[in-house]
C-alpha positions as CSV (number, residue, x, y, z in Angstrom):
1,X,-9.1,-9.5,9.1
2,X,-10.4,-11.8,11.7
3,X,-8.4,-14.5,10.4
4,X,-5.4,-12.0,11.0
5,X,-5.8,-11.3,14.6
6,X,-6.1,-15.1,15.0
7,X,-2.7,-15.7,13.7
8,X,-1.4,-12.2,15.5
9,X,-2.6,-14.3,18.6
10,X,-1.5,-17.4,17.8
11,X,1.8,-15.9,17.1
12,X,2.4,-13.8,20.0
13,X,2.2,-15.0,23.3
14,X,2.7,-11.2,24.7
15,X,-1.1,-10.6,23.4
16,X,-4.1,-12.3,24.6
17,X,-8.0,-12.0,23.8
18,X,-8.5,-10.7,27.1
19,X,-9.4,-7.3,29.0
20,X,-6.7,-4.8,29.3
21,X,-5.7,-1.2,30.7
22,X,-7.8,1.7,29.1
23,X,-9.9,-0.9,27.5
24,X,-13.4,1.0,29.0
25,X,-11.9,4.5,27.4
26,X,-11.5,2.9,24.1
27,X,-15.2,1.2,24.0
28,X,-17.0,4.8,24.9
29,X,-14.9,6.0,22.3
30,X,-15.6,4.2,19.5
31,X,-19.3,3.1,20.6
32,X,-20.0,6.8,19.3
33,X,-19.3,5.5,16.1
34,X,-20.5,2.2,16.0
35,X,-22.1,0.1,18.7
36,X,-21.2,-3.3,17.6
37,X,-17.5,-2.0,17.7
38,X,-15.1,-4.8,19.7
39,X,-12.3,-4.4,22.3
40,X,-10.1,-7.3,20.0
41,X,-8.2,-4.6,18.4
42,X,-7.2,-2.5,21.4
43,X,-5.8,-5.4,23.2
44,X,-4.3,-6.6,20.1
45,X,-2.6,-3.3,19.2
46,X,-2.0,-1.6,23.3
47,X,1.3,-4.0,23.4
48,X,2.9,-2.3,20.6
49,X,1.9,1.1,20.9
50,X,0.4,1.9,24.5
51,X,-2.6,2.1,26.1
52,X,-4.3,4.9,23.5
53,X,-8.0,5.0,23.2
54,X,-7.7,6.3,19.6
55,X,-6.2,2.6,18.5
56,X,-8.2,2.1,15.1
57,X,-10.3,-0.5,14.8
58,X,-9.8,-2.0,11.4
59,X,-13.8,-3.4,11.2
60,X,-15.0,0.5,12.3
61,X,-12.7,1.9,8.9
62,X,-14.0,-0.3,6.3
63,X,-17.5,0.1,7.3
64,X,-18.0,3.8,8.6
65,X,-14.2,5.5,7.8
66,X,-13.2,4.6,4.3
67,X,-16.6,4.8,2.8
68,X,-17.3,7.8,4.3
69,X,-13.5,9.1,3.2
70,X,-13.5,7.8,-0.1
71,X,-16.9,7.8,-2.2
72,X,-17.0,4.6,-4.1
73,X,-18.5,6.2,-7.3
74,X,-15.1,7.8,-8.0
75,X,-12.7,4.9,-6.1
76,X,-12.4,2.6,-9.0
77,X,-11.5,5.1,-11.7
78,X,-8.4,5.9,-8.6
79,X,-7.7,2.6,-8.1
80,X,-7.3,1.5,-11.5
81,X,-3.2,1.8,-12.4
82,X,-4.2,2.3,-16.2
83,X,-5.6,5.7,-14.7
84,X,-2.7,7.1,-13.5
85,X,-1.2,8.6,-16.2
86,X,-4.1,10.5,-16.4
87,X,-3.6,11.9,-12.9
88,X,-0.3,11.9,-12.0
89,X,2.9,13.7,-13.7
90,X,4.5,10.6,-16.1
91,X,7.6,11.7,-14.6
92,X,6.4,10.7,-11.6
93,X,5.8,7.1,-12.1
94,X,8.2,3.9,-14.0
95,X,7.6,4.2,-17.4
96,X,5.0,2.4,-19.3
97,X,5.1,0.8,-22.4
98,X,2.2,-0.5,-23.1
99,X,-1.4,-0.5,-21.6
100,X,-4.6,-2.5,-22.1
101,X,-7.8,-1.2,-20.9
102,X,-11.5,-2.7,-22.0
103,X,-9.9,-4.7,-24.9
104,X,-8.3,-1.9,-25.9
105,X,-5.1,-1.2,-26.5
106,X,-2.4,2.1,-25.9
107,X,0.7,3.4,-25.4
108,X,2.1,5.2,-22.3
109,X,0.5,9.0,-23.6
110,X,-3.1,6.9,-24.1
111,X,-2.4,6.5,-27.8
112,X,-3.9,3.5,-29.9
113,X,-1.8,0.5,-30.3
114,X,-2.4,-1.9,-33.2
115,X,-2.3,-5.7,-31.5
116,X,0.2,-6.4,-34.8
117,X,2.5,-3.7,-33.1
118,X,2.7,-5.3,-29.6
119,X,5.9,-6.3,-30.0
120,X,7.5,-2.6,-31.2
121,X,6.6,-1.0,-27.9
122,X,9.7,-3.0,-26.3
123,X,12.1,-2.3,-28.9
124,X,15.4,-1.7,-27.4
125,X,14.3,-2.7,-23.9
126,X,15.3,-6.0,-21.8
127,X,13.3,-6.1,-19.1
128,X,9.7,-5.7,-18.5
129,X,7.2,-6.2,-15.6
130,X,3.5,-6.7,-16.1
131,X,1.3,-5.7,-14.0
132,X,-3.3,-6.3,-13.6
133,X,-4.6,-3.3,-13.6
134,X,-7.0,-3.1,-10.9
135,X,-5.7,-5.9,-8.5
136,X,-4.3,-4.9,-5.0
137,X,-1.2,-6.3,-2.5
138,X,1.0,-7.2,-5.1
139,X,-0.9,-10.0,-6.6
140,X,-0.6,-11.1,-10.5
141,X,2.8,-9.2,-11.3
142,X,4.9,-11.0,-13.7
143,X,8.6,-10.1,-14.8
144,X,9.9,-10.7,-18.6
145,X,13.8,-10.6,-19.6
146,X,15.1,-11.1,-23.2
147,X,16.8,-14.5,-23.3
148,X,20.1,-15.0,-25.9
149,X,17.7,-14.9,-28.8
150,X,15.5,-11.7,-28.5
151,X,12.7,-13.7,-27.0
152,X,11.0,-12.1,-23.6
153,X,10.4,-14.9,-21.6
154,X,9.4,-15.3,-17.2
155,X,10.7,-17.8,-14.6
156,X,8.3,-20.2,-15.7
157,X,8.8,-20.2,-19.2
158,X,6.2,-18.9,-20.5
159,X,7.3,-16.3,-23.3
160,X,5.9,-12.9,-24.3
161,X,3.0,-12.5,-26.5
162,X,-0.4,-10.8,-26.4
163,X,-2.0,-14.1,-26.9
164,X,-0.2,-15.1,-23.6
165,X,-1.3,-12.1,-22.1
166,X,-4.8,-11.7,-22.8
167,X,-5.1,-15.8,-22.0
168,X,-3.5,-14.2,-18.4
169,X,-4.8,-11.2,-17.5
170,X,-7.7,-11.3,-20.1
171,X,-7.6,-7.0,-20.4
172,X,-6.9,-4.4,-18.0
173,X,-3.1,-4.6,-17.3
174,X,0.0,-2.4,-18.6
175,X,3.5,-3.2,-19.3
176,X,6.3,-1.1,-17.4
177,X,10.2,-0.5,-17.5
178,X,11.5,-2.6,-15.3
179,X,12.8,0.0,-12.2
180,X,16.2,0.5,-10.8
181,X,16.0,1.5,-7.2
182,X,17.9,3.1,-4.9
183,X,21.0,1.7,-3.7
184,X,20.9,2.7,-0.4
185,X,17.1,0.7,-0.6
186,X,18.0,-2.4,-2.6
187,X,20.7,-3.0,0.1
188,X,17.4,-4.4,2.6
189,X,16.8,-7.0,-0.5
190,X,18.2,-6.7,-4.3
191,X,15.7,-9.0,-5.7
192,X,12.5,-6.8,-5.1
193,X,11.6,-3.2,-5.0
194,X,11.3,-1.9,-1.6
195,X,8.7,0.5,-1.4
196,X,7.5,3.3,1.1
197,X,3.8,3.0,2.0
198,X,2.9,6.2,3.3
199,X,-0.5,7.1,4.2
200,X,-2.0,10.5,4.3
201,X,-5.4,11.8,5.3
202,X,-7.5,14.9,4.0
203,X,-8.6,16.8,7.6
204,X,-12.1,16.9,7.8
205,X,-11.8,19.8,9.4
206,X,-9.3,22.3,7.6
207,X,-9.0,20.1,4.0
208,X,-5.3,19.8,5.1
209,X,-3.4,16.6,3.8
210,X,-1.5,15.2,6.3
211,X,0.9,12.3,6.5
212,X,-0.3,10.2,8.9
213,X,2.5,8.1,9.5
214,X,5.0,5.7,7.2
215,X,7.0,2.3,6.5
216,X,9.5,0.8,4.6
217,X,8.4,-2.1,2.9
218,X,11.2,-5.2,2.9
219,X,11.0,-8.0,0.3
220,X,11.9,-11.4,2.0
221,X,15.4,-12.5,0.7
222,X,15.2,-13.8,-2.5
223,X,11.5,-13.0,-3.4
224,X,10.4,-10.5,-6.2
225,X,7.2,-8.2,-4.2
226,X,7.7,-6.7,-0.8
227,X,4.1,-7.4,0.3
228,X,3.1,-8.2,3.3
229,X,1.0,-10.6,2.7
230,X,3.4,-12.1,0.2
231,X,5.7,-12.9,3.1
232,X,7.7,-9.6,3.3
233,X,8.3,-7.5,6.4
234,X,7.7,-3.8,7.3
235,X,9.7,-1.7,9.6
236,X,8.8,1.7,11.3
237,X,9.8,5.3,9.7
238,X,9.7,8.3,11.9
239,X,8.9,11.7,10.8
240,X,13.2,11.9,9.9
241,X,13.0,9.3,8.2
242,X,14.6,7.4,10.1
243,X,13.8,3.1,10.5
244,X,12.8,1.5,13.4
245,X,14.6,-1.4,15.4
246,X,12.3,-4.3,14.5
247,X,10.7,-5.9,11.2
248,X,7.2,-7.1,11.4
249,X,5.4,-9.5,9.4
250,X,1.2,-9.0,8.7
251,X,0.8,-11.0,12.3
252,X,2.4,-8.9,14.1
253,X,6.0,-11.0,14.7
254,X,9.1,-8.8,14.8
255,X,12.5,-9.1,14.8
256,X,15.2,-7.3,14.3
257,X,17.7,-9.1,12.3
258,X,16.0,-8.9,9.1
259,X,17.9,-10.3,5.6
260,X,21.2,-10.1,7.5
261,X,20.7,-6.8,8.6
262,X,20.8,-6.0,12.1
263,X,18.6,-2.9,13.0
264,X,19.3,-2.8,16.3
265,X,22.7,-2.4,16.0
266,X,23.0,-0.3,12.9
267,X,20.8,2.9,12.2
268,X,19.3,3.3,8.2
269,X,17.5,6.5,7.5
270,X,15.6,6.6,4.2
271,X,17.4,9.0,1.9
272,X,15.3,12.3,0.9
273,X,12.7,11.4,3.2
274,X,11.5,15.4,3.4
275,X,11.1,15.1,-0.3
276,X,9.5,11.8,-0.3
277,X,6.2,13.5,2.0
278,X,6.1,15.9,-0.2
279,X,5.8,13.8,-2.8
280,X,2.5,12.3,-1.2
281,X,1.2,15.4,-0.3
282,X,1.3,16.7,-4.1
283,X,0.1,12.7,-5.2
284,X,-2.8,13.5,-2.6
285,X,-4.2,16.7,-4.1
286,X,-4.4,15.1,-7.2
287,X,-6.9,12.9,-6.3
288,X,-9.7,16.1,-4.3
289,X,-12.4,13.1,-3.8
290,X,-10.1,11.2,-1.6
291,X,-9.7,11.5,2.0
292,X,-7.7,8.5,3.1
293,X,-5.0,7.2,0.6
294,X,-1.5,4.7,0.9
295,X,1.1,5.5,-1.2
296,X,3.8,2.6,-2.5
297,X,6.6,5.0,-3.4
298,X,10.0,4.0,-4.4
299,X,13.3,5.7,-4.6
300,X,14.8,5.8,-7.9
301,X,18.6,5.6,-8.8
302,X,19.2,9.0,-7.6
303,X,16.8,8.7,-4.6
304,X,13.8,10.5,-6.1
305,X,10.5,9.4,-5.2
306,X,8.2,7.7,-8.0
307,X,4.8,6.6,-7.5
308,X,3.9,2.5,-7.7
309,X,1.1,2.6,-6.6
310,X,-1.8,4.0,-4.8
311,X,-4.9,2.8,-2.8
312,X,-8.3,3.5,-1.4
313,X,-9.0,0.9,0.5
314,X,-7.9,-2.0,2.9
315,X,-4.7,0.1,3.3
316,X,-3.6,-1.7,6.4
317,X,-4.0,0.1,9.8
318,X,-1.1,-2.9,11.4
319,X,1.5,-0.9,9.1
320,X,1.4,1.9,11.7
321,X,-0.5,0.3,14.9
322,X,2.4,-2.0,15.1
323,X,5.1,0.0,13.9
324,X,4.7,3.6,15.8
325,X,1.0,4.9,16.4
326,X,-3.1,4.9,16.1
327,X,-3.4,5.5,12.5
328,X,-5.5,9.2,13.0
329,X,-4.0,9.8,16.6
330,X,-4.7,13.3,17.3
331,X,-7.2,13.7,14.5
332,X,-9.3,10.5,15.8
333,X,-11.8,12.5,17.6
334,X,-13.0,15.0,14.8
335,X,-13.4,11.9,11.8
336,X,-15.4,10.2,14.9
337,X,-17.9,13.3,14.6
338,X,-17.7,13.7,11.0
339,X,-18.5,10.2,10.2
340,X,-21.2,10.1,12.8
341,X,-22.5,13.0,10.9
342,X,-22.1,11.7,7.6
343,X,-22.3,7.9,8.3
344,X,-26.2,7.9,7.1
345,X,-24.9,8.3,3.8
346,X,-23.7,4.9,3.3
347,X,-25.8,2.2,2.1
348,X,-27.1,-1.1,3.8
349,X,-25.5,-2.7,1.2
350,X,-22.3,-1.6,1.9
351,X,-22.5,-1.9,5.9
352,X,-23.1,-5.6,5.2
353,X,-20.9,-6.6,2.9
354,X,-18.0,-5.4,5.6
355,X,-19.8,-6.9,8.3
């Protein structure tokens, strides 16, 4: 994170580590919360989105916030992708083919696999994309096509086996269709899957979920992932659905000719976006011991929203702070109490491993 804002300032000569406008509101703000908080974020943040006291500060949520949000006895059993089918609608999410969880081994409804039939899950498919279980951002994928004689192989050669696999991933990882997106999506970049990360929060207050705010997530031309910190870009999405004018990158650079698209000039709104927050919203109440979540969603073929994949933590405040917004705007002030109220609850442990 640190090492983020340094390149943020290094790479924008618009921000600099030094006092700004409503700077003194922000402190007293988030003091309340943590004493040790720092003014970095606010002045990195107020040039993008005004001078709003309720600018989060990324080092406040993963030590008091997400914790306190999302209980880590149940946040691993969430994060784990090999759980989903378990929580989510199957017809909510790509296909899966082929799971492998604590040396174990399944099919999509969680029934055992022999490792002799590894090779009959993929019988009359062509493409495949692997996936670890349990990483984050991307990280790990790997994508399998059938060459002219049967054989699955990936870019670098390597071919499909369980051998190769376990060798790889060593357990914990599941096998998926390969998706056809949108149209109207692919057109920002054909060669990866563009996803929505939308993030939605579980009031404090009333239990509401609400969406908090979203982006579209663009892969760079020519690469496979659309992660951020895989060198893709992100651009704004207002509550229509609507995109923004400019694409960022994780340090904060923007432009607005992005993958010969000029967003300036031309305006994209994401297609079914009403039905894509709904979407969250119903992903969200599946999971009741979450507060805080960020949704990867894609658009299928005929623009209805599948779940990717879902997270409970680190779930990247810049999307929004750079793109539109503080990431709890109008609902800062009551979390501030509630964690203050709660914030006793996390251990010493915890608080320095952020730190």
């Amino acid at each position: 994170m640190i090492g983020d804002f340094k390149e943020m300032l290094a790479n924008n000569p618009d921000i600099h580590d030094s006092p700004v406008v409503g700077e003194d509101a922000y402190m007293k703000k988030w003091k309340k919360l943590d004493t040790k908080v720092s003014p970095l974020s606010y002045r990195i943040y107020s040039p993008f989105i005004g001078n709003d006291a309720n600018i989060l500060p990324p080092d406040v949520s993963r030590i008091y916030i997400e914790p306190i949000l999302n209980p880590g006895d149940t946040e691993k059993f969430y994060n784990d992708k090999n759980s989903f089918g378990l929580i989510y609608d199957k017809n909510d999410m790509p296909k899966v083919y082929f799971r492998s969880m604590a040396y174990r081994f399944f099919d999509d409804d969680y029934n055992a696999v022999l490792g002799e039939d590894f090779m009959k899950c993929f019988d009359g498919v062509n493409k495949l994309i692997v996936k670890p279980a349990k990483n984050l951002g991307g990280h790990g994928i790997e994508f399998f096509e059938r060459d002219s004689d049967g054989v699955f192989m990936n870019s670098n050669g390597n071919v499909l086996s369980l051998e190769y696999l376990k060798s790889t991933f060593e357990t914990d990882f599941l096998i998926q269709e390969y998706f056809i997106q949108s149209d109207y999506i692919s057109q920002f970049n054909p060669t990866s899957v563009n996803t929505i990360r939308m993030i939605t929060y579980r009031d404090v207050k009333t239990g509401q979920i609400h969406i908090l705010g979203a982006v579209l997530r663009i892969g760079l031309k020519g690469a496979v992932v659309d992660n951020a910190s895989a060198g893709g870009g992100f651009i704004g999405i207002n509550e229509d659905g609507k995109l923004g004018n400019y694409v960022f990158d994780k340090y904060a650079r923007k432009t607005s000719f992005y993958n010969d698209k000029d967003f300036l000039k031309t305006e994209y709104i994401i297609p079914n976006y009403e039905q894509v927050k709904q979407f969250a919203i119903k992903v969200s109440k599946r999971m009741p011991h979450m507060g805080l979540l960020a949704h990867d969603i894609v658009l299928d073929k005929e623009n209805i929203p599948k779940l990717i994949e879902i997270n409970t933590r680190c779930f990247t405040e810049y999307f929004l702070q750079l793109t539109s917004k503080p990431v709890f705007d109008c609902y800062t002030d009551a979390l501030i109490e509630y964690c203050i109220t709660h914030k006793d609850k996390i251990g010493v442990g915890i608080i320095g491993t952020y730190r």
